[in-house]
C-alpha positions as CSV (number, residue, x, y, z in Angstrom):
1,X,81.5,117.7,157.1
2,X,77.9,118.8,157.1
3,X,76.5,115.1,158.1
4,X,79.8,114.3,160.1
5,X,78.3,117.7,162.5
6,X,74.7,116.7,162.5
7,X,75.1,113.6,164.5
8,X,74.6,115.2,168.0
9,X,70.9,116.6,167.3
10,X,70.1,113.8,165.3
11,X,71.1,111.1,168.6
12,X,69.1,113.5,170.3
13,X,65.8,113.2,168.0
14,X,65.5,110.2,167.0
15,X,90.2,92.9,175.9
16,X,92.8,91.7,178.0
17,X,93.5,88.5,179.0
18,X,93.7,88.2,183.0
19,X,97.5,88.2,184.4
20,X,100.0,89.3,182.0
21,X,102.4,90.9,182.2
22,X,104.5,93.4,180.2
23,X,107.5,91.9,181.1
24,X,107.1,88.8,178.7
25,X,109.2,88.6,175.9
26,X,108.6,89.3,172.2
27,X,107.8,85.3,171.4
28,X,105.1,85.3,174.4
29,X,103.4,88.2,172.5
30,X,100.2,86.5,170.8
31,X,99.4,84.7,174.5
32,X,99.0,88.4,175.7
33,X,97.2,90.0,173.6
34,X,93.6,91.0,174.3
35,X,91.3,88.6,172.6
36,X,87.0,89.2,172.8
37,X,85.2,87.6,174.4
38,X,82.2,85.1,173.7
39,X,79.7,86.7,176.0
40,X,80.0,89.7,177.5
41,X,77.6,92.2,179.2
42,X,77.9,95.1,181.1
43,X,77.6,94.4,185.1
44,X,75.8,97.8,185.6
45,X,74.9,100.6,183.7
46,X,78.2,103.2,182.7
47,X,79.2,105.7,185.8
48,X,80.2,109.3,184.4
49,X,83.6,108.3,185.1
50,X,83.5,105.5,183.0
51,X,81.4,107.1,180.3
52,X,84.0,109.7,180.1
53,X,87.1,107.9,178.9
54,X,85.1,104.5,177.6
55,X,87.5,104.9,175.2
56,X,90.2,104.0,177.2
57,X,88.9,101.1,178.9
58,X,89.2,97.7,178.5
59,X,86.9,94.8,176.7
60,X,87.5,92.1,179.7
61,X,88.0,94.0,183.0
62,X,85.7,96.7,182.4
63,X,82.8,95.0,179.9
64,X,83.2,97.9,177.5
65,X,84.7,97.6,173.8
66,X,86.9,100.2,174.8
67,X,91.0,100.3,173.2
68,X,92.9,99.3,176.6
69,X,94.7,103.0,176.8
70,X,94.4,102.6,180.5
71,X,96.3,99.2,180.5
72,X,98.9,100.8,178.1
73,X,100.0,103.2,180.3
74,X,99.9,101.0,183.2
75,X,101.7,98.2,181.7
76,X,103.2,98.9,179.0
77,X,104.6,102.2,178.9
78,X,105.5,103.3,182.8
79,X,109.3,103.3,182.4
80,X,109.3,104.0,178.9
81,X,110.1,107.5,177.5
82,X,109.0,108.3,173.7
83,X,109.8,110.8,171.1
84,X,107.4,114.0,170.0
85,X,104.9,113.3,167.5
86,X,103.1,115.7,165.9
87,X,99.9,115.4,164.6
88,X,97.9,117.2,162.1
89,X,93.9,118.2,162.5
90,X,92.4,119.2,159.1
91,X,89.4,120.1,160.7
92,X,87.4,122.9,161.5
93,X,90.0,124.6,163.5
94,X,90.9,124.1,167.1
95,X,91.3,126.7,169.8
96,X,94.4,126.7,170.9
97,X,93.8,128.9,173.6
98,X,91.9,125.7,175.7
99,X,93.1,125.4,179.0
100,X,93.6,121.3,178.1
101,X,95.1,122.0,174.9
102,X,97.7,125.0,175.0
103,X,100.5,123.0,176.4
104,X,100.4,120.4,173.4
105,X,100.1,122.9,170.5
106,X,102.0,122.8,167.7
107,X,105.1,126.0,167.7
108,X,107.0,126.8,164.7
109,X,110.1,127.5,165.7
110,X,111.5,128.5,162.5
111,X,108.5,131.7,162.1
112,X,109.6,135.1,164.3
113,X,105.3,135.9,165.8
114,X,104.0,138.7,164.5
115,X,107.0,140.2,162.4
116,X,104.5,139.7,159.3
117,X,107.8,138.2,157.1
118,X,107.4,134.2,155.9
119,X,110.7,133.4,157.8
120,X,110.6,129.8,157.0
121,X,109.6,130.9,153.5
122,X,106.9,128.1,153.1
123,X,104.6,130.4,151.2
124,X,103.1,130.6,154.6
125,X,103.3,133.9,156.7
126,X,103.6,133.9,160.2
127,X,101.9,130.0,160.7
128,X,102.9,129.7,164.2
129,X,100.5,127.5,165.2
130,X,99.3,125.9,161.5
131,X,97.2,127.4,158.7
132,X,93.6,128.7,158.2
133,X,93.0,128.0,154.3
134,X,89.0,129.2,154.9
135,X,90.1,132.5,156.2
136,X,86.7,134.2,157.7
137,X,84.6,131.6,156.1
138,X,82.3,129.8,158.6
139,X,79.5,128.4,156.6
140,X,80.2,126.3,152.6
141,X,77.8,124.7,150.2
142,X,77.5,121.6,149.6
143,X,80.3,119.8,146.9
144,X,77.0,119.0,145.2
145,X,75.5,122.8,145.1
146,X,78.9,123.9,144.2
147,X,78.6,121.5,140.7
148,X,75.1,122.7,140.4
149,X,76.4,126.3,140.0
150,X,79.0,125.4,137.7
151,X,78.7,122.6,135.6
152,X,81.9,122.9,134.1
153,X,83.1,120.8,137.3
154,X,82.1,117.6,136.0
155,X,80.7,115.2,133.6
156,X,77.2,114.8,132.6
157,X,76.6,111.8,134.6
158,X,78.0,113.6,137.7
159,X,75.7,116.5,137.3
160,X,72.9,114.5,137.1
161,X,73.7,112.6,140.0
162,X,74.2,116.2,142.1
163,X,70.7,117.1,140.3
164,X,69.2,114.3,141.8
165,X,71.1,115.0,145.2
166,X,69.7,118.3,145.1
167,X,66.0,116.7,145.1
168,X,66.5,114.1,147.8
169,X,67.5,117.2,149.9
170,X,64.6,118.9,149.7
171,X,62.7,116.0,150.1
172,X,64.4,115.1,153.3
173,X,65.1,118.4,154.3
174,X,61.0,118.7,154.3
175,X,60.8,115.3,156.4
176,X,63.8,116.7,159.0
177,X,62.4,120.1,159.3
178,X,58.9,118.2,160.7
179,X,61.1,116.0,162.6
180,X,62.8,118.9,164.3
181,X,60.1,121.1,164.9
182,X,57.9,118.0,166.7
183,X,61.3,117.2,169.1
184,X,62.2,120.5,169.7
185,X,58.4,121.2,171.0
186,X,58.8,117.7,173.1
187,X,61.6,119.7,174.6
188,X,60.3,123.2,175.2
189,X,57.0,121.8,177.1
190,X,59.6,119.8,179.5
191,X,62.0,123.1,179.4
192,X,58.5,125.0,180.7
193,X,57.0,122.1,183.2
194,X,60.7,121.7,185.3
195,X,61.3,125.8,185.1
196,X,58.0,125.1,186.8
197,X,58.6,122.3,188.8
198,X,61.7,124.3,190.5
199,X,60.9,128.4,190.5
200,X,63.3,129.5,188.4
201,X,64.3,130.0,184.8
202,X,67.6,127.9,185.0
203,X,68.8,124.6,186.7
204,X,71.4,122.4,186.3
205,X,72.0,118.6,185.2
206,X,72.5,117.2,188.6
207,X,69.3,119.2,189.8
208,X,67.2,117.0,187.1
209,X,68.6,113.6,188.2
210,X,67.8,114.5,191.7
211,X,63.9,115.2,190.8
212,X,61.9,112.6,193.1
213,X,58.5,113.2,192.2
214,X,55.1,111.0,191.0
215,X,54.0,113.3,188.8
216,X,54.0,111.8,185.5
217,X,54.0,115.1,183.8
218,X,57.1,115.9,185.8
219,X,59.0,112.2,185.1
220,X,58.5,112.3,181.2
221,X,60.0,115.7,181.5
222,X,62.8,114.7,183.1
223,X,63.3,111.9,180.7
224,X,63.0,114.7,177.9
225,X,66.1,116.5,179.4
226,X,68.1,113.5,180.2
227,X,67.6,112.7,177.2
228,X,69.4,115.6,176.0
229,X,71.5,116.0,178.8
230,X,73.1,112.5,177.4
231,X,74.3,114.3,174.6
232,X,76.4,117.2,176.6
233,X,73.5,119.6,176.2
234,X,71.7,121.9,178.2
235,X,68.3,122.8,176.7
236,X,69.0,126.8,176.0
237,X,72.8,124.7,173.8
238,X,69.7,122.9,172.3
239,X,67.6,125.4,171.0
240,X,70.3,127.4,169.5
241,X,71.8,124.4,167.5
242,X,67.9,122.9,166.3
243,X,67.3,126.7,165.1
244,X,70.5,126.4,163.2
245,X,69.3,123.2,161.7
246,X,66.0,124.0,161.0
247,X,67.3,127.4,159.4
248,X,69.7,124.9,157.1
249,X,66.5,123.0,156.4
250,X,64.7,126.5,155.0
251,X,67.5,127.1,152.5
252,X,67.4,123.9,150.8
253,X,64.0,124.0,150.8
254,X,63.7,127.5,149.2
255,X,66.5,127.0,147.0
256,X,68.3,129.6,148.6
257,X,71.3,127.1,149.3
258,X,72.0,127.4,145.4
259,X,72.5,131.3,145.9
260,X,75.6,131.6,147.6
261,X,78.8,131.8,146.9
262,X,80.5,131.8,150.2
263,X,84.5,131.5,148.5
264,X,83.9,134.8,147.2
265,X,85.1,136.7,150.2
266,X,88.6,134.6,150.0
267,X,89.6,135.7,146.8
268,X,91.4,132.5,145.6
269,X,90.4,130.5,142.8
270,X,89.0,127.5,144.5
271,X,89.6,125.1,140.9
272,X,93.4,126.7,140.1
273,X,96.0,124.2,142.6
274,X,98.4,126.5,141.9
275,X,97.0,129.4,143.6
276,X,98.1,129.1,146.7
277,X,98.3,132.5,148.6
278,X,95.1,133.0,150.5
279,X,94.1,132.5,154.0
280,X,95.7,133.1,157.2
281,X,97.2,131.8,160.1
282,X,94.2,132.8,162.4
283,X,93.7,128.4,163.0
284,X,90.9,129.5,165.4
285,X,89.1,131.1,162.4
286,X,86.7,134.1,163.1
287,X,84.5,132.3,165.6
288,X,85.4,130.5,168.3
289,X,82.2,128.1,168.6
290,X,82.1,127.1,165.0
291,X,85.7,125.1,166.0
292,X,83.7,123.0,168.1
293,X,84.3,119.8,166.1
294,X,87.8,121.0,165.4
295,X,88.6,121.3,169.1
296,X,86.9,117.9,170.0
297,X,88.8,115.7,167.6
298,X,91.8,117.2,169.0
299,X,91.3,116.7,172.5
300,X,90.9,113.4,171.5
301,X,93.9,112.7,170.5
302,X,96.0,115.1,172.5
303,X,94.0,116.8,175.8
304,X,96.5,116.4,178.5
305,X,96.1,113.3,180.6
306,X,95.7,113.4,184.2
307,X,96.4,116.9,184.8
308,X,92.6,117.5,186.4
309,X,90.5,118.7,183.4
310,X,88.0,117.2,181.3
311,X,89.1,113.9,180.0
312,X,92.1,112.7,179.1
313,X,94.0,112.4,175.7
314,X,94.8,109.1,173.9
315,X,98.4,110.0,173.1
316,X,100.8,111.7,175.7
317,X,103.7,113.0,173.8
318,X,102.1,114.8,171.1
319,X,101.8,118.0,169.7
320,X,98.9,119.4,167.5
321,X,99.2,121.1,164.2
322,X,96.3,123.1,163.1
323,X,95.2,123.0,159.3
324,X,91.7,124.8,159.5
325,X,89.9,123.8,156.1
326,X,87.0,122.5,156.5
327,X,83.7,124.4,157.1
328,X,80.2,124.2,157.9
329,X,79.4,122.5,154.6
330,X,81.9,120.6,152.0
331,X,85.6,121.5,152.4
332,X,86.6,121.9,149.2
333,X,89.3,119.4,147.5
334,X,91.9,122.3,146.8
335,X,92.1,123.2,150.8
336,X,92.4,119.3,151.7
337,X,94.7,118.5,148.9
338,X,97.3,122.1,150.4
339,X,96.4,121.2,154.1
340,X,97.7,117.8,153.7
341,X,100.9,119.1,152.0
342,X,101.3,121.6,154.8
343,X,100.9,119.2,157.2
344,X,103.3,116.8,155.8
345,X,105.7,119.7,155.2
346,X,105.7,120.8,158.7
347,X,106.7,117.6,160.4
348,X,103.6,115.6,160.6
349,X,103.9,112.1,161.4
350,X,100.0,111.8,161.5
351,X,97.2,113.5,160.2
352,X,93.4,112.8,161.1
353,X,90.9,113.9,158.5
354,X,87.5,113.5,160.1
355,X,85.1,114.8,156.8
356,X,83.9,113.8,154.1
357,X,81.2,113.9,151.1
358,X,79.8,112.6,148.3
359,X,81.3,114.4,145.4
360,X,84.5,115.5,144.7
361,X,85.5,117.3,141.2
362,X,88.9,117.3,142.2
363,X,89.5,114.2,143.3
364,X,93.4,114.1,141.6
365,X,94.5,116.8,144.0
366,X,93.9,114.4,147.0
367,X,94.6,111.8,145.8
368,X,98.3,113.3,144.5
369,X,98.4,114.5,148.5
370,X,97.9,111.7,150.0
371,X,101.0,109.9,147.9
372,X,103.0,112.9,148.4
373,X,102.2,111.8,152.3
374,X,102.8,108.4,151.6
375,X,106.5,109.4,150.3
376,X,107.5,111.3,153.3
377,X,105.9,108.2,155.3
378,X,103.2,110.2,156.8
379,X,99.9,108.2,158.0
380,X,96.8,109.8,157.5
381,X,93.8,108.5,159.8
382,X,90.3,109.3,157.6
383,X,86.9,109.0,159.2
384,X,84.2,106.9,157.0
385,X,81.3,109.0,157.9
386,X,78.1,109.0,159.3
387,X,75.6,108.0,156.3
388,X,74.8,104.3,157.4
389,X,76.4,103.5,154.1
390,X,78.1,100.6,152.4
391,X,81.0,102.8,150.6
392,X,82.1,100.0,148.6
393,X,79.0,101.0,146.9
394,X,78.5,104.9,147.8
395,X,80.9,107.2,146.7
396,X,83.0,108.9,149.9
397,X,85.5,111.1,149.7
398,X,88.2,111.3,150.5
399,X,89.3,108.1,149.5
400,X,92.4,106.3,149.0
401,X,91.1,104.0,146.1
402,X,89.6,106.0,142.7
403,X,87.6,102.9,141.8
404,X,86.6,101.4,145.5
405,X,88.5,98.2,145.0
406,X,92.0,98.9,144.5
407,X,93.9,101.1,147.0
408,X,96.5,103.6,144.9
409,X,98.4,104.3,148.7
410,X,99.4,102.6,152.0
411,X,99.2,105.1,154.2
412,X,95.5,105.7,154.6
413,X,93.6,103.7,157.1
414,X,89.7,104.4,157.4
415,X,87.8,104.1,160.6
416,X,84.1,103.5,161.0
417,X,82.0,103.5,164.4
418,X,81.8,101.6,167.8
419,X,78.9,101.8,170.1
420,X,80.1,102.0,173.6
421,X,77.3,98.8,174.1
422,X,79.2,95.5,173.4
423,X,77.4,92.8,171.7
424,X,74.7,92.9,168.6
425,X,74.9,96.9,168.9
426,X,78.6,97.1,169.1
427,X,78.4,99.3,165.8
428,X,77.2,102.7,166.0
429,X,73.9,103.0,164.2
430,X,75.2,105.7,161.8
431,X,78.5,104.7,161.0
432,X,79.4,104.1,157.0
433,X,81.0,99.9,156.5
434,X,82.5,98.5,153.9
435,X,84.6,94.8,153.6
436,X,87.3,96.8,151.3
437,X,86.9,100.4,152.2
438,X,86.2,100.4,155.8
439,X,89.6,98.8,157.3
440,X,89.0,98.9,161.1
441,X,86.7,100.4,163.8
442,X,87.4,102.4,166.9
443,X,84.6,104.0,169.8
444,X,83.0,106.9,168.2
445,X,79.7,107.2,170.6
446,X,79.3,109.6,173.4
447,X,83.1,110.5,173.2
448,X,83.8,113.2,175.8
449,X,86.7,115.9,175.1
450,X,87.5,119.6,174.4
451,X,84.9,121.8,173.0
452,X,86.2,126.2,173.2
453,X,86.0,128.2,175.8
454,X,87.8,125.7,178.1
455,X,84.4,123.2,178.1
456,X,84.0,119.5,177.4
457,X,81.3,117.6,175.6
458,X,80.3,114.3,175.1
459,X,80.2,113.8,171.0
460,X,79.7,111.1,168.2
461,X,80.3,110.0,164.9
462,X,83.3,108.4,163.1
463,X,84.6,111.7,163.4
464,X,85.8,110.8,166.9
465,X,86.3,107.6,166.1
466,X,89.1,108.6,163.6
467,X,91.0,110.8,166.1
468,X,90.6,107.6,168.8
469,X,92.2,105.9,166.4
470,X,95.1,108.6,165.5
471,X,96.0,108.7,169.1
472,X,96.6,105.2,169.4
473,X,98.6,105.6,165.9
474,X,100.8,108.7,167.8
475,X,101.4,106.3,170.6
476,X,103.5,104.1,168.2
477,X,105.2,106.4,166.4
478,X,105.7,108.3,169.4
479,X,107.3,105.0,171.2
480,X,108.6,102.9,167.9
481,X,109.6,105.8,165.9
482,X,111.7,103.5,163.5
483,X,108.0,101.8,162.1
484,X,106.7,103.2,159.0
485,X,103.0,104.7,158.3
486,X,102.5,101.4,156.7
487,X,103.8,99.3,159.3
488,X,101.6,101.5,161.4
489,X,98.6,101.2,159.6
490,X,99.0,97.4,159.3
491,X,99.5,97.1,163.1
492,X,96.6,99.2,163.6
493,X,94.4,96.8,161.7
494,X,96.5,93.3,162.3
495,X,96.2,93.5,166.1
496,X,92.8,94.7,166.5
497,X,90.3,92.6,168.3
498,X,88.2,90.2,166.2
499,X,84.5,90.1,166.4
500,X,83.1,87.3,164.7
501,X,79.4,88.1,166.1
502,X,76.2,89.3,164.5
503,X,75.4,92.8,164.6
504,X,72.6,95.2,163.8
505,X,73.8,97.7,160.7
506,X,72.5,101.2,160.1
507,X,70.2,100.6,163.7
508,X,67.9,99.0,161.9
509,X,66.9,95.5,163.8
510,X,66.0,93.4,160.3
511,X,69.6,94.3,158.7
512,X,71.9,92.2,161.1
513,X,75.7,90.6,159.7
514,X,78.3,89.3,161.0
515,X,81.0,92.0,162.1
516,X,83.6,90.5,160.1
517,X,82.0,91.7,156.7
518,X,82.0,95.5,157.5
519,X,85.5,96.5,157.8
520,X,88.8,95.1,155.6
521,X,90.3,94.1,159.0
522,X,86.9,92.6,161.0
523,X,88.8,94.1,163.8
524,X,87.9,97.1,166.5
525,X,91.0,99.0,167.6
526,X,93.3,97.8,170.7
527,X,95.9,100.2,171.9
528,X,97.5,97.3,173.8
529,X,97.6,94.7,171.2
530,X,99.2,97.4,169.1
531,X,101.7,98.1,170.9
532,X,102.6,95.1,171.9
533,X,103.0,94.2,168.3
534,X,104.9,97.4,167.5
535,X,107.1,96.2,170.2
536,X,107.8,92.7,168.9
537,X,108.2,94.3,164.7
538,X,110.9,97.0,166.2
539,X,112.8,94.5,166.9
């Protein structure tokens, strides 16, 4: 979770085939879907419209590697009527109270508010709106500080391996405290020259892009804050979020990160399964703007389309469930392992998991949930995370394979990164790949959606990517509620568009492969391929 929430500072410093119609019949199906094409580049550079729901746009008419969701719903789905779908978060939280998210969240009608009894007698008291396994907890260690502090965990060889974790941190955390502290100055001296440059202490976004001036010192500084502006920020959201970094950076490199025991104040025992009776059902946790990733993965999927605000969800007849259980830091397996139950439990029909690390002591746990999802033919959407990384190689959890070849479940489905830029940069420069363990990819840069307090950002990694991804997978289960999670997932995958071109990997220029060798599928997401498939298999 901790490098899935890094991405935004770290940007910062460093499909249709013309004329058909969805009238054809099942056997014209293959002629209709969207197919990429050779060569395409974008006519001009991305309005704010268009960067705001890239996502939903189209390969061919709009020159963007978006999934089509427009042409869904203006095609494929305008007299149609589908069925609820509820879809889980395991995330951070989500708050509930967003004026773009209150009318799709999740009710349970079988739990009396407030009357402090477990009515539906799911262990659970008074989840009205999901479950908050973290309780007040905000900030977590690392999975690998955790093992460091008791070794018991693990084997020998693991230790080690978190040992040796524990020293590339500190090495990097030395290297990205530098980094910071150079960018953040770049930032403050352009903060100071346009407070300058206008007479007063604040100004807005639109006010820099208007700045008409010769001055160089004035143009780099607007490049400085358009620079950051990009990424949904204004400079005083910047220096808050860079101190937190560099604060993060401190501990590790003090050792102080090894110190704390953060579970403590819950009162479980985080290695005991069986000890189930902690947390709450506050799903908004104790502060509202450490949901922000929560909150953004579900608008996603779910913010209410054309009503006006922000952006516009993927999926149109959902409802979101809540499981708040993972933190600033590692969740730990225990919470993942329960959250997915309770999910599943509680009506699910998919659940997005956008998290993830590199060590996992209690691996069995998840893995157990995830068949127990598989059983009650629930699909679970996992992001692959933001490391660069080849995880046929690099352990990442969670993981529906124990030994990276073989998958023990048919239910997962594992998204890594597009780049809103089609062609050689097509993949986002820190999504994770793999040929067996990376099965499709989905837009996951500059993705703009729900953030608390009734605001909007523009946010990346394959954590958006994976709710992208789980809104398109709503769609169908929302419209061809008699597929399966595996049918699902295979559709998902099968109908994708094929890229067959070389790209650059990891956003370095010397490492460049052919697309079809980073995911099981070689395939980006296409909402209207897959439901045009879904269509044809229903029947």
């Amino acid at each position: 979770m901790n490098t899935l929430k890094n991405i935004l500072i770290s940007a910062f410093t460093a499909i249709v085939l013309a004329g058909c119609g969805a009238s054809k019949t099942a056997s014209d199906i293959s002629s209709m879907m969207v197919q990429a094409p050779l060569n395409v580049q974008k006519k001009a550079s991305l309005t704010t419209t268009e960067l705001n729901r890239w996502s939903h746009l189209d390969i061919i008419k709009d020159t963007i590697p978006g999934m089509s969701v427009d042409k869904v719903y203006a095609e494929l789905l305008k007299d149609k009527k589908g069925k609820k779908v509820i879809v889980a978060i395991v995330d951070s939280g989500v708050d509930i109270e967003h004026e773009d998210l209150k009318a799709v969240t999740w009710t349970n009608k079988k739990e009396i508010v407030g009357n402090g009894i477990d009515d539906d007698k799911n262990g659970y008291v008074d989840d009205i709106h999901g479950w908050n396994f973290l309780g007040n907890i905000t900030k977590e260690n690392l999975e690998y500080e955790r093992i460091l502090a008791n070794k018991k965990l693990v084997d020998e060889a693991t230790y080690q391996e978190a040992i040796a974790a524990n020293d590339k941190n500190i090495t990097t955390s030395k290297t990205g405290k530098a980094r910071l502290e150079q960018t953040f100055l770049e930032a403050s001296n352009a903060d100071m020259v346009l407070e300058k440059h206008f007479g007063k202490t604040g100004y807005s976004t639109a006010e820099v892009n208007a700045i008409d001036s010769q001055d160089a010192e004035i143009v780099k500084s607007k490049t400085v804050m358009q620079r950051l502006n990009s990424m949904g920020m204004s400079f005083p959201e910047y220096k808050v979020s860079n101190q937190k970094r560099i604060d993060n950076y401190n501990k590790v490199i003090n050792g102080d990160n090894l110190k704390t025991n953060y579970r403590k104040v819950l009162g479980d025992n985080p290695d005991d399964i069986a000890d189930t009776k902690y947390g709450d059902n506050n799903v908004m946790g104790p502060d509202k703007e450490e949901i922000l990733h929560g909150t953004h993965v579900a608008g996603i999927v779910a913010q209410v389309r054309n009503n006006g605000l922000g952006g516009d969800g993927i999926a149109n007849n959902v409802e979101i469930l809540t499981v708040r259980a993972v933190p600033d830091g590692d969740e730990y397996d225990k919470d993942i392992a329960l959250g997915i139950r309770y999910a599943v439990d509680n009506g699910a029909k998919v659940i997005n998991g956008s998290f993830g690390k590199s060590f996992s002591p209690h691996k069995q746990w998840v893995y157990d949930a995830i068949k127990y999802a598989e059983k009650k033919d629930v699909l679970i959407v996992f992001a692959a995370g933001n490391d660069a990384k080849d995880i046929d190689v690099n352990n990442s959890f969670p993981s529906d394979s124990e030994d990276k070849k073989t998958e023990f479940a048919d239910n997962v489905i594992t998204i890594g990164a597009l780049n809103l830029e089609y062609g050689n940069k097509v993949v986002a420069r820190f999504s994770n790949y793999g040929k067996i363990n990376v099965d499709v990819f989905a837009p996951g840069v500059k993705i703009y959606a729900t953030t608390p307090n009734n605001k909007y950002q523009l946010l990346q990694g394959t954590s958006m990517a994976s709710p992208n991804v789980a809104g398109v997978a709503a769609l169908i289960r929302s419209y061809y509620p008699k597929l399966s999670a595996k049918q699902v997932k295979h559709i998902l995958m099968d109908s994708g568009v094929a890229i067959t071109a070389d790209v650059i990997v990891g956003g370095k220029a010397t490492d460049v492969r052919s697309f079809s060798t980073l995911s099981k599928s070689g395939k980006i997401v296409n909402a209207y391929n897959a439901l045009l498939m879904a269509e044809k298999m229903s029947k």
